[in-house]
N, C-alpha and C positions, 0 to 999 in steps of 0.2 A: 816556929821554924821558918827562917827565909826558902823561897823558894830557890833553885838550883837554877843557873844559865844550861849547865849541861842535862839538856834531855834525858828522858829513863826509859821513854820506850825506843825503841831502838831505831824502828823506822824512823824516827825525830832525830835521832843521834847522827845515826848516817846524813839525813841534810845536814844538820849544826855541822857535822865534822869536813863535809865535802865544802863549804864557804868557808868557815875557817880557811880552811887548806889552800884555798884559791883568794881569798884577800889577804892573807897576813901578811904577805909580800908587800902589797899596797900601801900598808901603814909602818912599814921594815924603820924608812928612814925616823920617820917620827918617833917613835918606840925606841928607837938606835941598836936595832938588833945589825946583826951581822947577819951577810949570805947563808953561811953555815948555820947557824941558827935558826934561820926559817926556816930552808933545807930538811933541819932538824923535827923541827913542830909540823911539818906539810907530813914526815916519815908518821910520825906519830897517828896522825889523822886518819894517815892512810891505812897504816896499823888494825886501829878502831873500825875502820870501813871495809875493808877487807873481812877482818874476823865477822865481821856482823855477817854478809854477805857469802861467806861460806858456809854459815850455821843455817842461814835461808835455804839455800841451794840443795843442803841436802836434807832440811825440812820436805823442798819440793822434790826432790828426788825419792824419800822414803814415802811421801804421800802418793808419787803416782807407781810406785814400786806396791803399793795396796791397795792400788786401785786396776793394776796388772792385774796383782793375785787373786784379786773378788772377782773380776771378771773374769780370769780364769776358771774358778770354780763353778763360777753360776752357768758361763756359756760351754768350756770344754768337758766340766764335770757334768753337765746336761744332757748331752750328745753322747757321753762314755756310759750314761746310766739306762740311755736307750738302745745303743748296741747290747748291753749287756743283758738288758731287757732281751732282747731276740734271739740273745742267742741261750736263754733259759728257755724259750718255748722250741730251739729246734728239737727234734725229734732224736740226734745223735746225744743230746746233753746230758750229765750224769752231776749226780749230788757230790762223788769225788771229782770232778771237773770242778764244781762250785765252792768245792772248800779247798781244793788247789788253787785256783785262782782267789779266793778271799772275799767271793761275792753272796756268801751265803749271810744272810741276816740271822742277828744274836737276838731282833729283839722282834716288834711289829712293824718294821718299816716295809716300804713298798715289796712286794713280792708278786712277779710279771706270772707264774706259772699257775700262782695258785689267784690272779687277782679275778673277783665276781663282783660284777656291777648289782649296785640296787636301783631298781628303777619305780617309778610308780606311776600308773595309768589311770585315767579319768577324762571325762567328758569335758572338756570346756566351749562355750560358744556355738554348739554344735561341728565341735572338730574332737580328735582325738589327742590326747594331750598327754607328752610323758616324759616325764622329768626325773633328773638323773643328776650325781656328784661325780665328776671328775674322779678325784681319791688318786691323782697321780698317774693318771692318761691322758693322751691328747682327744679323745672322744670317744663316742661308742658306733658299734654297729648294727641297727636295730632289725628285729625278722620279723614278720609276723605270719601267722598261719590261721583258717579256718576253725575253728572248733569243731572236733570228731574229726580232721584229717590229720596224717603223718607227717608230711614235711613243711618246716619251714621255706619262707622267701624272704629272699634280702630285701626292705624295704627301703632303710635309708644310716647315711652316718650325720650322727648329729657332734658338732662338737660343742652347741651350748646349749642350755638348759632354760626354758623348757623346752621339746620338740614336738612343733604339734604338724598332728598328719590329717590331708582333709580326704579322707576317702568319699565314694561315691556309693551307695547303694547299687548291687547291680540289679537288684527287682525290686522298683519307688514303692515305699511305704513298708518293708519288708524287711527287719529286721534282723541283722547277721551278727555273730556272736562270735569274735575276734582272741587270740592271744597275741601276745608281745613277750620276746625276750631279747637280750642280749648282750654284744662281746665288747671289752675293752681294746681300744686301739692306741699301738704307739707307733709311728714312722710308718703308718699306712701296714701297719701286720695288727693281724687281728691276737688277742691273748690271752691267758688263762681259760675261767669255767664260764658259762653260760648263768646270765642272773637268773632267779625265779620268771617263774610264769605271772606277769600278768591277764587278765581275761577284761575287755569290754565289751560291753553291748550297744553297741550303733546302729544308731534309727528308730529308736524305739519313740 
């Protein structure tokens, strides 16, 4: 099969048909066309160059019409699942609020009221080390408390993983026996349950 002068891909075609278009005049007398007849063939060309370039345009047009819509979802729909997030743990919020609005989950996806961090503590290095998944928070905020006293203290918010804490003995050589727990955080509110207790022993 001879090869084709006329192009097949398209961006090819548009050059071939844009030269055409602009020399056929050139060669008019030789050829012995008439005014009208180039006229005619330049219409033609243009025809071909046109259609091609409106099929492009609105390639380009539906390409960034989905690139609207992805970032839409991922940045607005990100922001809307954080609100919503906060406003399941305010204290006014009801499960018919949440199935009026449509925010109640049919299956295991994130859930801000009920979510509980798992965390796990261990010695490393001679520091305290404790490591934790995300699971759809921007970080956690960790307490720790005495062993055999009542209340926790805010120790720190970690947003990556590991989080290691260099505590100090407060009496040298004299081992203190530690708990760790804690809360998931989104947009700086703290949320849902409280993880298990961890317990370390430092200094030993």
């Amino acid at each position: 099969m001879k090869n084709s002068f006329f192009p097949q891909a398209e961006s090819l075609l548009v050059v071939w048909a844009t030269n055409y278009q602009e020399k056929i005049a050139t060669h008019a007398t030789t050829l012995g066309l008439s005014p009208a007849e180039v006229a005619q063939e330049q219409v033609l060309c243009q025809t071909i160059i046109d259609a091609i370039n409106a099929v492009n345009n609105q390639k380009n047009i539906y390409k960034a019409s989905l690139e609207t819509r992805d970032n839409a979802i991922s940045v607005q729909g990100g922001e809307l699942r954080i609100d919503i997030a906060r406003h399941k743990v305010n204290p006014a919020y009801t499960v018919s609020i949440g199935q009026d609005l449509g925010i109640i989950s049919t299956s295991d996806e994130f859930n801000a009221a009920t979510y509980k961090p798992i965390i796990i503590g261990e010695l490393f290095g001679g520091n305290v080390r404790i490591r934790f998944k995300k699971m759809g928070v921007d970080g956690i905020n960790i307490y720790r408390r005495e062993k055999g006293t009542s209340t926790f203290t805010f120790l720190s918010r970690a947003t990556r993983s590991p989080f290691e804490h260099h505590p100090t003995l407060s009496v040298p050589n004299k081992p203190e026996h530690w708990e760790y727990r804690a809360y998931g955080v989104i947009a700086d509110v703290e949320i849902g349950l409280a993880s298990d207790i961890v317990e370390i022993v430092f200094g030993e």
